[in-house]
Structures are given as structure tokens and as C-alpha cells.
C-alpha positions as a printed Julia matrix, in Angstrom:
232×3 Matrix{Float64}:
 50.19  -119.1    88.2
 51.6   -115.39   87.82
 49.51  -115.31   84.21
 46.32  -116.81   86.06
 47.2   -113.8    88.63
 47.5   -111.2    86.15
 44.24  -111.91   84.45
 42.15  -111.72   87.91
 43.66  -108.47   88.0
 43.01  -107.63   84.86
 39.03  -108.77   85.5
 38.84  -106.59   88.68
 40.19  -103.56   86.68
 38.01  -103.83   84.1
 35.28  -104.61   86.07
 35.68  -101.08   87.82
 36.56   -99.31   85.16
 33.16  -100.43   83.59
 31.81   -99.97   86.98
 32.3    -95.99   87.07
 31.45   -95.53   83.51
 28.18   -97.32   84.7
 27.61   -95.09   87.78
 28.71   -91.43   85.66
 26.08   -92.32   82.83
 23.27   -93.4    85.55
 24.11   -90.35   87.7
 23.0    -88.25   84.07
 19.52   -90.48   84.47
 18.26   -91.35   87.26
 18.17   -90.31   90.99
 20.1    -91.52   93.99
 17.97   -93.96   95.17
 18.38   -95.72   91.97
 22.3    -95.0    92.09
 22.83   -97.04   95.92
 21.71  -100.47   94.36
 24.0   -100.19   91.62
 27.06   -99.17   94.21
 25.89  -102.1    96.47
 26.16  -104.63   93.57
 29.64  -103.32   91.81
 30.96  -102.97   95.39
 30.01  -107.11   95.81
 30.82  -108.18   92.47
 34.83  -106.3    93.11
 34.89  -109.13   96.53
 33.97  -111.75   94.58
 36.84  -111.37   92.12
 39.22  -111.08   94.86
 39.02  -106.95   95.7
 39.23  -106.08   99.09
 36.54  -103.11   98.77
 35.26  -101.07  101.77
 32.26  -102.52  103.1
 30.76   -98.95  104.33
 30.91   -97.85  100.59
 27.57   -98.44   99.13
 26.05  -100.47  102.28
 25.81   -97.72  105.05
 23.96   -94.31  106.0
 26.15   -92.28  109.19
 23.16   -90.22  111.09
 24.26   -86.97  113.08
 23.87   -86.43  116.72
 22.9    -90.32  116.96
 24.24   -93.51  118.12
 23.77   -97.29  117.93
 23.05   -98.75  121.3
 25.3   -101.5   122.04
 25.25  -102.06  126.01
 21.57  -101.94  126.71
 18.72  -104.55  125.8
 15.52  -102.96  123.98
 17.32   -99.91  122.72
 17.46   -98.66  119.25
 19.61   -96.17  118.11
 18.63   -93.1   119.91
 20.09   -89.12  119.94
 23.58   -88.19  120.85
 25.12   -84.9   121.24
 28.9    -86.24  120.29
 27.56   -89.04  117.97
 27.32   -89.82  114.53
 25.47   -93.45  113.77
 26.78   -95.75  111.32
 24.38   -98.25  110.25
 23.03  -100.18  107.6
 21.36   -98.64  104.06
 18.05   -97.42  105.18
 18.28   -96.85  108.84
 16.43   -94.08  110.55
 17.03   -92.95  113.92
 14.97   -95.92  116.24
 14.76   -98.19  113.44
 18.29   -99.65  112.63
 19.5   -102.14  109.99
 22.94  -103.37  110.64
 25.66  -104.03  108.51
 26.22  -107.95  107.58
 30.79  -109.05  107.9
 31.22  -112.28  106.42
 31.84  -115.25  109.29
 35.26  -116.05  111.03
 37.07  -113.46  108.96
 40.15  -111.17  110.31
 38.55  -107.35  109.73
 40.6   -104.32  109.99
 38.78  -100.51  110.28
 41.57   -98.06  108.73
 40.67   -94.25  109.5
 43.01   -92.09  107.68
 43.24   -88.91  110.32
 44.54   -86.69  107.74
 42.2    -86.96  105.28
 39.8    -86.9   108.37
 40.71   -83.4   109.1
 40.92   -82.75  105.22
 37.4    -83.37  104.75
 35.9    -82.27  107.95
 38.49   -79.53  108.95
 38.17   -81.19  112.7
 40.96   -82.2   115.52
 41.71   -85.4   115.09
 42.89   -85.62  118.98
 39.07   -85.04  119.47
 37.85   -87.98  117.32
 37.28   -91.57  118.61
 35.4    -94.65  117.34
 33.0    -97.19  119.25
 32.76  -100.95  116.85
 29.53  -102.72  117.69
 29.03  -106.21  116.45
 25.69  -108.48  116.78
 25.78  -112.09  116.27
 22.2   -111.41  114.76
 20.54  -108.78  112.93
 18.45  -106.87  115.84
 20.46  -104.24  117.21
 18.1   -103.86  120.09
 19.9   -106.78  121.37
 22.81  -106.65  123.3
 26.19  -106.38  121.01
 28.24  -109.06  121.54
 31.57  -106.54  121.07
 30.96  -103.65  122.17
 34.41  -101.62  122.22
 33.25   -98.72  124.09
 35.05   -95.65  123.05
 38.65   -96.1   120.96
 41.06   -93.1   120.68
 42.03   -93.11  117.04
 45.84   -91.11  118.24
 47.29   -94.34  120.54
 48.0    -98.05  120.91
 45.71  -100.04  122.71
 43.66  -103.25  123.62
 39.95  -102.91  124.1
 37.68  -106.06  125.43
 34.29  -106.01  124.81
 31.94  -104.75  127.74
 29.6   -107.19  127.07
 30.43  -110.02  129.8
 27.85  -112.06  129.12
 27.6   -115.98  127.11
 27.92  -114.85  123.83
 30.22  -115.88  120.33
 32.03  -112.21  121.38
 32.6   -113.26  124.8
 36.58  -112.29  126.21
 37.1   -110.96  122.46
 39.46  -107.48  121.98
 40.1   -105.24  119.37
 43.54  -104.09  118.85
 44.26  -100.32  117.9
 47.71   -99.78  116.33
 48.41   -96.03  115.72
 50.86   -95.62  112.63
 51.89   -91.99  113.14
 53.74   -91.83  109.88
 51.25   -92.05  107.69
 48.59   -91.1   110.55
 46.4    -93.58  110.65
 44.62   -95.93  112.97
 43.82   -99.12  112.16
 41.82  -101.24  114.27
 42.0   -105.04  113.75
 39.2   -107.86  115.09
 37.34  -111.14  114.42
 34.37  -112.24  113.28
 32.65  -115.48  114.63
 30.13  -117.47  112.75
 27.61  -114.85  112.6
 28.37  -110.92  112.36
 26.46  -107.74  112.14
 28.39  -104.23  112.67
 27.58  -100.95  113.35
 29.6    -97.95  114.51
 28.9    -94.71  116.45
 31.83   -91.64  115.3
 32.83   -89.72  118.58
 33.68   -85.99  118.49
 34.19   -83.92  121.45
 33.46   -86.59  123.78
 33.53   -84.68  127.72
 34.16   -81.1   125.86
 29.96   -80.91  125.91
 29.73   -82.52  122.33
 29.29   -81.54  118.97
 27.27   -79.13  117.02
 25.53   -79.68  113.89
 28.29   -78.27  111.63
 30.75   -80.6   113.05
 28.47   -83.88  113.07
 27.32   -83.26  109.49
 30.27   -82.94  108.26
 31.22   -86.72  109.38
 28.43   -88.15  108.81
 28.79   -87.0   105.01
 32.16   -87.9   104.96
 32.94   -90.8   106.91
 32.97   -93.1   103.84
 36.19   -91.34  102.25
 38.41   -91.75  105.49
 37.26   -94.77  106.84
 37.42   -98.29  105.1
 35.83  -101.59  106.75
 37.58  -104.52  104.77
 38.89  -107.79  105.56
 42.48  -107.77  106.84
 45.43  -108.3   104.32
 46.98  -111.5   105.26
């Protein structure tokens, strides 16, 4: 067993070692929007050998001063002045695509507040998260878990504010602040079908953001934040 075990490993290594070689000789060739396929399929190719890889990497855009609509029927993701939209490759402001979890799967979303202020040079007391899930693919339907507004500094339990029939319905995510490595993780479920989409808070109540400060997250979110299924 620990030889079988030591050659997956060896596969997923060498797949992405061979993986970056790939993407450094296309980046010489071609243009981005030839680059994003190749991410997508390395990044699925790494979970199918056993990786846990960040699902944002290589499947999601973040769009400044917008958000995802989660509590409110017919709405597409609309403009925000403390908001920075995390959806699905190819989304525009009003015309989302969401983000597809695997089915009744434990996910956790890690955000690494010191690389956070690393990259964006930001207060981390100022940032929060929202997690929006869909038990279908049309985010102008009501989320089933809709988390509202997280703090990414404390402890605590957050039901969904969706009360209607749905697979979300009475379902929490828990937020465990680790505050010595300062980090947040937040841990949920997925039912049987699972779409996810995020809005990035900054200055919630302090009368938002500017453009500096939502650019910056929305070009960075994706090296402080990691979507993967939880390590159990």
C-alpha cells in the first residue's frame, strides 16, 4: 500500500511539473485566452489523481464593484460599491456563469489574511466574504445558501437566509479563525447538486471601496483564497 501511495504521488508531481513546463512554453505562444483552457484541464486532471487543487484557479473571473445576487429572484449580478464578484470563467456583469462543487462533498474556503494584505496592501479587519450556492446553474434564482456577510477575523455560525424548501434549507457554514497562522477557513456541504459563487466585501458601512482597492482583489483573490474539498 505505502509503494501504491508513493507512486500516486509521484504521478501528481510529475503531472505538474509537466503541467508548468506546458503553461511557460504556451505563455511564449499564444495568448491568454488560449492559456485558461489549458489551466482548467491541468487543474482537473491534478483532482482526478487525488490533488486537492483550488477550484477558483483556472475556473473563475472576480469583477470589481459587483456582486452575485443571492437573496432576490430575477437578479443577475449587478454593481456594488464594496463588492468584488466571483463567478464562473466568462461572466460579465448581468450575465453570470457559476461555478460547478462536486455533490455531497465537505468544502472548506481558506483565505490566508496575510498574504491578503501582502498582495492587496488592505486591512484585513475590513475584509469579509458572502458564499452563495445554487442547486442549479441560473444564478437569477434564489441561492439556496446564502451566508450573508462573514467576518474573515472571528468564530462563527452562519445559516443561510434563504428560508425557503430547498436542498440548502437549515444548512450553516462554520467560520473558524486560526489567528496563528491568520487565516479563516470556512467549512460547508454540498447536496446533490451545487453551483457557487462569491461576492469579496471591503469597507462594508465605511461608504465602500474605490477602484484601487477593488482591483486589486479582484486580481488577486486567486493567490489568497483556495476553494477545495475539506481534508478528512
Amino acid at each position: 500500500m505505502k509503494i501504491l501511495n508513493r507512486r500516486g504521488s509521484a504521478i501528481i508531481e510529475y503531472t505538474v511539473i509537466l503541467a508548468f513546463i506546458a503553461s511557460v512554453a504556451t505563455s511564449f505562444f499564444y495568448e491568454d485566452n488560449f492559456k485558461d483552457p489549458i489551466v482548467h484541464i491541468t487543474n482537473r486532471v491534478i483532482a482526478l489523481l487525488g490533488g486537492n487543487t483550488n477550484v477558483l484557479k483556472g475556473n473563475s473571473v472576480g469583477l470589481a464593484h459587483a456582486a452575485l445576487i443571492g437573496d432576490t429572484a430575477n437578479q443577475a449580478s449587478k454593481e456594488y460599491s464594496d463588492r468584488v464578484a466571483v463567478a464562473g470563467l466568462g461572466t460579465e456583469l448581468g450575465n453570470d456563469k457559476l461555478i460547478k462543487l462536486e455533490s455531497n462533498q465537505d468544502y472548506e474556503i481558506v483565505v490566508d489574511l496575510k498574504e491578503f494584505s501582502k498582495q492587496t496592501g488592505l486591512e484585513q479587519d475590513k475584509f469579509e466574504l458572502c458564499l452563495l450556492v445554487w442547486d442549479n446553474d441560473n444564478s437569477k434564482n434564489k441561492a439556496g445558501l446564502d451566508t450573508g456577510d462573514m467576518s474573515a477575523t472571528s468564530n462563527a455560525t452562519y445559516a443561510t437566509k434563504n428560508k425557503g424548501n430547498t436542498q440548502y434549507q437549515g444548512q450553516s457554514v462554520t467560520a473558524t479563525y486560526d489567528s496563528t497562522n491568520n487565516t479563516v477557513t470556512y467549512s460547508f456541504k454540498t447536496q446533490q447538486d451545487a453551483y457557487m459563487g462569491m461576492n469579496l466585501v471591503y469597507g462594508r458601512g465605511n461608504s465602500g471601496a474605490n477602484n484601487e482597492q477593488l482591483n486589486k482583489i479582484a486580481d488577486t483573490y486567486q493567490s489568497y483564497i483556495t476553494v477545495q474539498k475539506a481534508n478528512k
